[in-house]
N, C-alpha and C positions, 0 to 999 in steps of 0.2 A: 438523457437518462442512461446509465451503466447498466449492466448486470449487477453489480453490488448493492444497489437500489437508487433513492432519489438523490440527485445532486445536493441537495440539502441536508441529507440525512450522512454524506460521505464527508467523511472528517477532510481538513488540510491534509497534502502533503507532507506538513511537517508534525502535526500531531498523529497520522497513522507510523510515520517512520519513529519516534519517539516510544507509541505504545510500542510496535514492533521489538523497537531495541529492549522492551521491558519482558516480554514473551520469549523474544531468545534469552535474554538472562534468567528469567523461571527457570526455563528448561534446563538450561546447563548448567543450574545452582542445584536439579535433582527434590528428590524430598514431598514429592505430589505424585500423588497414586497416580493408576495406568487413565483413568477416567477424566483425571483434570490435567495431566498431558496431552489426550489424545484432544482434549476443548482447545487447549494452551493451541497445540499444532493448527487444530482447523482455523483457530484465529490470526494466527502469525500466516499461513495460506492468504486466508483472507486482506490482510493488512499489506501482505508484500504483494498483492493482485493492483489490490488501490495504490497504490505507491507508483506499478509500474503503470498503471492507466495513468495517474499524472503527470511521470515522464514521457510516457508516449503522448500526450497532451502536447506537451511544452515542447517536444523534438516537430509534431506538424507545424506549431506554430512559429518556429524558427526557420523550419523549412520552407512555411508560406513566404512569411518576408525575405527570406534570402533570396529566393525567387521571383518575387519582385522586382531586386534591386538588380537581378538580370537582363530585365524585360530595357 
């Protein structure tokens, strides 16, 4: 389990960096009051948290086996 909640509930990878990419383009398309910006932002936070939790996932996991193949 994460802080972001249950494994099952945390999107791919590739569907957080997708919404992601759509929250930054809200925001830099402009045109949404202060209230659904500052949601927009806390989501895009969120999303780019998950994102790096799955990179820092896959870099231990790389780093187990490479490690391995030292032994």
């Amino acid at each position: 389990m994460t802080a972001s909640g249950d494994a099952e509930d945390r999107p791919s990878y590739e569907e957080a960096r997708e919404e992601l990419v759509e929250v930054v383009r809200r925001l830099e398309a402009g045109g949404t009051t202060l209230e659904e910006s500052l949601a927009l932002w806390e989501r895009g936070e969120q999303l780019a948290t998950i994102c790096q939790e799955w990179l820092d996932g896959a870099r231990e996991r790389l780093d187990a086996v490479l490690g391995e193949d030292d032994d």
